[in-house]
Biotite code that builds the C-alpha atoms (Angstrom):
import biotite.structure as struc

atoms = struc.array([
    struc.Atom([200.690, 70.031, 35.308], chain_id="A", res_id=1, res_name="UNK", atom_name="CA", element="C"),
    struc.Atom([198.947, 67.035, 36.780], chain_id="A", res_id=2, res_name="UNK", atom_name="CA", element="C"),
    struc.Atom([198.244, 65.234, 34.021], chain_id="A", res_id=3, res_name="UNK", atom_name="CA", element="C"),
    struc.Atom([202.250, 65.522, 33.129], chain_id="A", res_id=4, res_name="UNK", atom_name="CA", element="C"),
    struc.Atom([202.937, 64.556, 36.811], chain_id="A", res_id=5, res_name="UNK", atom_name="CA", element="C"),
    struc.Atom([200.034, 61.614, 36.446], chain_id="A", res_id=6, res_name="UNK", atom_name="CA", element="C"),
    struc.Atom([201.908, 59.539, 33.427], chain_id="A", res_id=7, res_name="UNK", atom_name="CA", element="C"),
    struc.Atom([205.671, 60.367, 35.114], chain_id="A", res_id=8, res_name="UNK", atom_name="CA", element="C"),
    struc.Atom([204.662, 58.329, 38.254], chain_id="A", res_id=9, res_name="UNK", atom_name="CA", element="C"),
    struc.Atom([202.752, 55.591, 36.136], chain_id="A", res_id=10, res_name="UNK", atom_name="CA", element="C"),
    struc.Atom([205.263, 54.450, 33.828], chain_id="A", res_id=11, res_name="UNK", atom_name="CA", element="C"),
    struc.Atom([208.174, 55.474, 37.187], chain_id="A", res_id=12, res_name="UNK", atom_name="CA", element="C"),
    struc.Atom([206.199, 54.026, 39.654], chain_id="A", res_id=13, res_name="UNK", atom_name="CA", element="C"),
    struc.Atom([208.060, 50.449, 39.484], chain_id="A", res_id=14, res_name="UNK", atom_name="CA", element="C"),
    struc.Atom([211.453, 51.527, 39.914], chain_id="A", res_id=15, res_name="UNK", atom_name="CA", element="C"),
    struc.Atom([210.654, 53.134, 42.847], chain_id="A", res_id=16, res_name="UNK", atom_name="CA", element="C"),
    struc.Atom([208.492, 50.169, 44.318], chain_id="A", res_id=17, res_name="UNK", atom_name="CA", element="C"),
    struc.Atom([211.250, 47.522, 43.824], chain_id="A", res_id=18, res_name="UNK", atom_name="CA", element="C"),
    struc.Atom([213.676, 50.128, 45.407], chain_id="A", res_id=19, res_name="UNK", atom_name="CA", element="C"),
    struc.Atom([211.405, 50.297, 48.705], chain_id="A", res_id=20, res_name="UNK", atom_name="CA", element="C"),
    struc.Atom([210.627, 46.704, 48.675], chain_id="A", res_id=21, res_name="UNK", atom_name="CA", element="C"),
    struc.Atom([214.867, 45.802, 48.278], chain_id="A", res_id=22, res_name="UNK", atom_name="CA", element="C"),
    struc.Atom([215.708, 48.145, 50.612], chain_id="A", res_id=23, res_name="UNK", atom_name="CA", element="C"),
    struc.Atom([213.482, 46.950, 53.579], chain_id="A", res_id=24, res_name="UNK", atom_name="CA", element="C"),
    struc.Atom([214.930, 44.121, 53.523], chain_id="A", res_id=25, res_name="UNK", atom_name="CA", element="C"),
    struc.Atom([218.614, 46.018, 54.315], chain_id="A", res_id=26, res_name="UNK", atom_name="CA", element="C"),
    struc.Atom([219.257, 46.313, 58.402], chain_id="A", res_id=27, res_name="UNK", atom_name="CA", element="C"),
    struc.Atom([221.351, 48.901, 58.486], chain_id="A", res_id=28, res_name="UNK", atom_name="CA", element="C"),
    struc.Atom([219.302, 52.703, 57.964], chain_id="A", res_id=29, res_name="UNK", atom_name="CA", element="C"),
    struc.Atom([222.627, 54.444, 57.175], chain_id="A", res_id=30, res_name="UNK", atom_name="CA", element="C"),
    struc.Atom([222.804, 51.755, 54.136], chain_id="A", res_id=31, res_name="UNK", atom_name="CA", element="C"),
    struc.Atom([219.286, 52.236, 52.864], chain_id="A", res_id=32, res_name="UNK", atom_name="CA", element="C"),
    struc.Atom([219.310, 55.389, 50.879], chain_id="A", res_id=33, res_name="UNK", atom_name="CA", element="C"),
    struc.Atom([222.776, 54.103, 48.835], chain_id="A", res_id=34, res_name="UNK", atom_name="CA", element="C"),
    struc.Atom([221.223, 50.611, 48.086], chain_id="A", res_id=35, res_name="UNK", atom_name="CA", element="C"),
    struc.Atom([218.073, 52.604, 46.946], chain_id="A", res_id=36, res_name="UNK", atom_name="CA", element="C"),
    struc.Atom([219.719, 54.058, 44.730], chain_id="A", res_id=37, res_name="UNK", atom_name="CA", element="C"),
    struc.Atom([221.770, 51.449, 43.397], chain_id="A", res_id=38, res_name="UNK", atom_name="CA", element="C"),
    struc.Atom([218.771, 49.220, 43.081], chain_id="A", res_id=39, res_name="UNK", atom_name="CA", element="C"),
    struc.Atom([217.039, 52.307, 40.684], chain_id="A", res_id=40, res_name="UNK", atom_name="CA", element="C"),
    struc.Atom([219.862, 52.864, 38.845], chain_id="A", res_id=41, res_name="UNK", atom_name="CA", element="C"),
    struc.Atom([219.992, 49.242, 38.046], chain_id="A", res_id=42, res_name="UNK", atom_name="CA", element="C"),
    struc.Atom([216.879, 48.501, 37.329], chain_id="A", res_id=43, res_name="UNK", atom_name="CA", element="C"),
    struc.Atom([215.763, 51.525, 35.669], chain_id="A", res_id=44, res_name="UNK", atom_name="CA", element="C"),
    struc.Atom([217.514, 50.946, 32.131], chain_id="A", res_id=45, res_name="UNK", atom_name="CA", element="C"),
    struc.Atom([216.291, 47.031, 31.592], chain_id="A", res_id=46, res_name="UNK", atom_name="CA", element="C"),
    struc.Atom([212.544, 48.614, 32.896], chain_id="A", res_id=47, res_name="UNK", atom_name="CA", element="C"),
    struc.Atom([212.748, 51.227, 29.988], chain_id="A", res_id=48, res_name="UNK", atom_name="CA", element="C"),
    struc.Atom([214.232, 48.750, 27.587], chain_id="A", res_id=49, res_name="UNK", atom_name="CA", element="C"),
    struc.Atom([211.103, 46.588, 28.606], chain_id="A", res_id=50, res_name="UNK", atom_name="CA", element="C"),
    struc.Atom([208.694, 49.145, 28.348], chain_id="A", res_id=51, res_name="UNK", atom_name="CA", element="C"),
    struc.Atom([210.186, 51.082, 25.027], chain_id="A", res_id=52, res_name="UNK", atom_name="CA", element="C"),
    struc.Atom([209.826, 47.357, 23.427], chain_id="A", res_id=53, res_name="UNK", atom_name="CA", element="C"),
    struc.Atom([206.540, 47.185, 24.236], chain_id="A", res_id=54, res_name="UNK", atom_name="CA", element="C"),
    struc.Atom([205.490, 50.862, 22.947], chain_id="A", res_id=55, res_name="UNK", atom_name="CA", element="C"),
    struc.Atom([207.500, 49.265, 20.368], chain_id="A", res_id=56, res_name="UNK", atom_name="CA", element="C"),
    struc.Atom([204.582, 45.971, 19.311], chain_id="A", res_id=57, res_name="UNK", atom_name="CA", element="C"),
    struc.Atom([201.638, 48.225, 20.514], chain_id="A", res_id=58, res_name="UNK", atom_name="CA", element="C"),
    struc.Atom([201.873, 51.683, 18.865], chain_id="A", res_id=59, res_name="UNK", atom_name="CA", element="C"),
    struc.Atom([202.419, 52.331, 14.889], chain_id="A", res_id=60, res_name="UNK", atom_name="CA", element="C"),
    struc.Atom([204.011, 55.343, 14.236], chain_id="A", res_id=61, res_name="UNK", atom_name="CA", element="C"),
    struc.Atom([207.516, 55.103, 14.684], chain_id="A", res_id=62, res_name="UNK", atom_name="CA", element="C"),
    struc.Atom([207.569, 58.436, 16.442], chain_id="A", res_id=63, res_name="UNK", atom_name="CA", element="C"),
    struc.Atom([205.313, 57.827, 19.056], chain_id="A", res_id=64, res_name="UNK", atom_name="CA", element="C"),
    struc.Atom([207.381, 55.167, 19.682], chain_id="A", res_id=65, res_name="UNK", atom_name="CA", element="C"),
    struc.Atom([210.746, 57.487, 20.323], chain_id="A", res_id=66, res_name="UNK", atom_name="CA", element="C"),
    struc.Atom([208.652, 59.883, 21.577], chain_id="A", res_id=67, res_name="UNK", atom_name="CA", element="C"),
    struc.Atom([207.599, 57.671, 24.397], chain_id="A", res_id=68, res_name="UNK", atom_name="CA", element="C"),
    struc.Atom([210.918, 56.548, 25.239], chain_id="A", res_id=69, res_name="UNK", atom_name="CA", element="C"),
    struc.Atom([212.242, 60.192, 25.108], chain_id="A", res_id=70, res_name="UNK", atom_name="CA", element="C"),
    struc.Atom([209.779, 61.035, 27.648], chain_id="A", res_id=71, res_name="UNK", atom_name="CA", element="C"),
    struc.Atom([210.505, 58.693, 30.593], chain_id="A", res_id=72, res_name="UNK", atom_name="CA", element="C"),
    struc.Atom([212.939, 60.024, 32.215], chain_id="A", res_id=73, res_name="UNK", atom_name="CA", element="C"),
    struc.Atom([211.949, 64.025, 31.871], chain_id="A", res_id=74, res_name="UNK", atom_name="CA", element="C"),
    struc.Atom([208.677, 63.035, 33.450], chain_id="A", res_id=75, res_name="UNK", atom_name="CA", element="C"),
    struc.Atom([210.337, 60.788, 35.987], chain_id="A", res_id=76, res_name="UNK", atom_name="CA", element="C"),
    struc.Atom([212.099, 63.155, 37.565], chain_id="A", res_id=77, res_name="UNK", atom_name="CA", element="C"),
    struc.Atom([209.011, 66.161, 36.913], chain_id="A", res_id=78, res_name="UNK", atom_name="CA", element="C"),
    struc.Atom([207.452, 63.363, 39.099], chain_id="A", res_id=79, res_name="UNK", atom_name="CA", element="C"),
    struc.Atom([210.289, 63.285, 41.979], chain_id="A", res_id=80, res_name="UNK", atom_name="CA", element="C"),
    struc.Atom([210.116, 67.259, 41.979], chain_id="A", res_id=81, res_name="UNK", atom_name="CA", element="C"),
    struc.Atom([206.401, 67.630, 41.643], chain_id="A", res_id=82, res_name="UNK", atom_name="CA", element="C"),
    struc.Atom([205.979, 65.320, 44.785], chain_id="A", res_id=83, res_name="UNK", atom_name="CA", element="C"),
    struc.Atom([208.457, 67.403, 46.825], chain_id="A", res_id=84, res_name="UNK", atom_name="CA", element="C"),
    struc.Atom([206.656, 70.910, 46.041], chain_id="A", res_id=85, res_name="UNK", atom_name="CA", element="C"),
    struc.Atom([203.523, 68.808, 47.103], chain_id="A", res_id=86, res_name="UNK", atom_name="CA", element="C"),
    struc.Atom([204.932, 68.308, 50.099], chain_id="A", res_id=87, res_name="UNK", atom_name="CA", element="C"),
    struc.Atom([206.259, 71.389, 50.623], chain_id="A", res_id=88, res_name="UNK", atom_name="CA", element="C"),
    struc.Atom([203.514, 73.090, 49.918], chain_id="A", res_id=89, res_name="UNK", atom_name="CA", element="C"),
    struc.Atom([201.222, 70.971, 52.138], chain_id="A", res_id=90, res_name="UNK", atom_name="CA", element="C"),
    struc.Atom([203.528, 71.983, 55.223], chain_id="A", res_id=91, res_name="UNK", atom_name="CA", element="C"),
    struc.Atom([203.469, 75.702, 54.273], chain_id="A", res_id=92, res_name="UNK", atom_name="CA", element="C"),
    struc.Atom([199.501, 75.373, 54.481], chain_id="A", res_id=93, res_name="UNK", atom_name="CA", element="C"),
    struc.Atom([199.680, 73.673, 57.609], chain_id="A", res_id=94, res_name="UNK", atom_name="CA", element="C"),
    struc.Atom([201.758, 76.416, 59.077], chain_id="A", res_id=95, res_name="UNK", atom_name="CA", element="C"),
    struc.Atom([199.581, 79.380, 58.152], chain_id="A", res_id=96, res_name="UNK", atom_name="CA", element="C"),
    struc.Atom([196.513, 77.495, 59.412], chain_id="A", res_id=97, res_name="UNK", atom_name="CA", element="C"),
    struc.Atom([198.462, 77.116, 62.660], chain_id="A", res_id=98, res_name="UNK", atom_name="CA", element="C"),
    struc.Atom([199.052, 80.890, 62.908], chain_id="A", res_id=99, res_name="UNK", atom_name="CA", element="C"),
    struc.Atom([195.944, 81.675, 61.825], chain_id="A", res_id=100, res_name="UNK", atom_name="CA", element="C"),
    struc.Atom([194.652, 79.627, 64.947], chain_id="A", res_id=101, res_name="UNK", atom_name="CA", element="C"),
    struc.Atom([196.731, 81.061, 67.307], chain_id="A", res_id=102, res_name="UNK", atom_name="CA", element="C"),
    struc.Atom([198.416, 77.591, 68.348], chain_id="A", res_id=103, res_name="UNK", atom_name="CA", element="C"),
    struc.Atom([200.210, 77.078, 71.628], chain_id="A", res_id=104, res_name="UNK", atom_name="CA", element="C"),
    struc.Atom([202.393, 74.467, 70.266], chain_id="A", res_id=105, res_name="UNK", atom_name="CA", element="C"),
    struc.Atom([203.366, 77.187, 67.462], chain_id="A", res_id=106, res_name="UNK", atom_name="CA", element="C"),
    struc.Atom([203.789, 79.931, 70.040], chain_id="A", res_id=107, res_name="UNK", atom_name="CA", element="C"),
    struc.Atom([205.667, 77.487, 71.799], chain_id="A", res_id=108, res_name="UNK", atom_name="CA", element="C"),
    struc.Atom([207.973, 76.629, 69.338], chain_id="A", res_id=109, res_name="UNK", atom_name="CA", element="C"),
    struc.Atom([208.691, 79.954, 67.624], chain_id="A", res_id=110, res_name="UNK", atom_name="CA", element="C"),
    struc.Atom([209.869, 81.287, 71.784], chain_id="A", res_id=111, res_name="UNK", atom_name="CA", element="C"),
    struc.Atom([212.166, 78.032, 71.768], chain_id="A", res_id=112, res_name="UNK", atom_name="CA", element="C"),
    struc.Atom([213.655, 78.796, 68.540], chain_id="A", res_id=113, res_name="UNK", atom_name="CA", element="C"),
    struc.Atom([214.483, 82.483, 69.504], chain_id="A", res_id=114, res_name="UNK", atom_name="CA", element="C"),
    struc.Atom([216.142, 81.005, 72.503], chain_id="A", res_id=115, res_name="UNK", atom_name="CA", element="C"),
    struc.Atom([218.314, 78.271, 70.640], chain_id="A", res_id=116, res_name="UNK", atom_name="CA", element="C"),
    struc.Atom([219.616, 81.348, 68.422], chain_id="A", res_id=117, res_name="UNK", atom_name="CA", element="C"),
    struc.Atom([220.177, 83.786, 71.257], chain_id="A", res_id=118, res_name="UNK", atom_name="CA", element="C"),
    struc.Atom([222.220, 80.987, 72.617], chain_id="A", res_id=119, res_name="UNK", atom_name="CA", element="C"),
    struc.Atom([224.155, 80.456, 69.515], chain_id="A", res_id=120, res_name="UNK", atom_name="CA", element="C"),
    struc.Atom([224.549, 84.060, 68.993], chain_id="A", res_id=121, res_name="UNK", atom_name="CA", element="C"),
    struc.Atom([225.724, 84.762, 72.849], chain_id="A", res_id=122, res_name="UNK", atom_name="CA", element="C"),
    struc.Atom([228.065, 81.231, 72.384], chain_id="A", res_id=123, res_name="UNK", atom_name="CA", element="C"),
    struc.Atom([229.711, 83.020, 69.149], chain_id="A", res_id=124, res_name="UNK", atom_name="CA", element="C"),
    struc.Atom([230.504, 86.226, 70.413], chain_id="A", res_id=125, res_name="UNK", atom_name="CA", element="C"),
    struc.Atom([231.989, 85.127, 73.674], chain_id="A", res_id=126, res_name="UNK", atom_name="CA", element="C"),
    struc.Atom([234.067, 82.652, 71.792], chain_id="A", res_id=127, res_name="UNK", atom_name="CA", element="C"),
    struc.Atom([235.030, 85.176, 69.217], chain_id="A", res_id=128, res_name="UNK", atom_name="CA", element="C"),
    struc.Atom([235.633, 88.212, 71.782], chain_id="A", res_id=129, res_name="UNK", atom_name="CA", element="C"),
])
């Protein structure tokens, strides 16, 4: 599904550059992610007016050209979700190759965990009791 993923960011790669580039210009971090989006939902119908009118001069067939505007968004947002299973997946391979080395830091972290929920669990029950 690269390929599908490839020509989602390409022709969505703008709206999500001008969003970073407006938004580092806003102070306030609790304000960011709202003007982001603001600033793609915005921009993003003029940018696929722009680029359906130039499918529009370029290609011949009339259904390529509908074809091409029908296909922004799906493969904008295939895109978005491809880039978050990336990422996901990246971390899930970095985790096994930290078990499989028998990291401190993960044996470390796994005892701390157990502790926070033993807390929680010993808070709850002598709240509840």
């Amino acid at each position: 599904m690269f390929p599908v993923f490839l020509y989602g960011a390409i022709t969505n790669y703008f709206n999500y550059w001008a969003a970073m580039k407006m938004s580092g210009r806003i102070k306030d971090t609790q304000f960011k992610s709202t003007f982001k989006y603001v600033t793609i939902v915005g921009i993003t119908p003029f940018y696929y007016l722009i680029l359906f009118i130039a499918a529009w001069i370029i290609t011949d067939p009339g259904w390529i050209k509908w074809a091409f505007a029908g296909s922004l968004i799906p493969t904008g947002i295939f895109a978005i979700n491809y880039v978050i299973w990336f990422k996901k997946l990246r971390a899930l391979w970095r985790y096994q190759f930290m078990k499989m080395g028998n990291n401190s830091r993960l044996e470390f972290v796994h005892k701390l965990r157990k502790g926070i929920l033993d807390l929680a669990e010993e808070l709850v029950f002598a709240h509840v009791l």
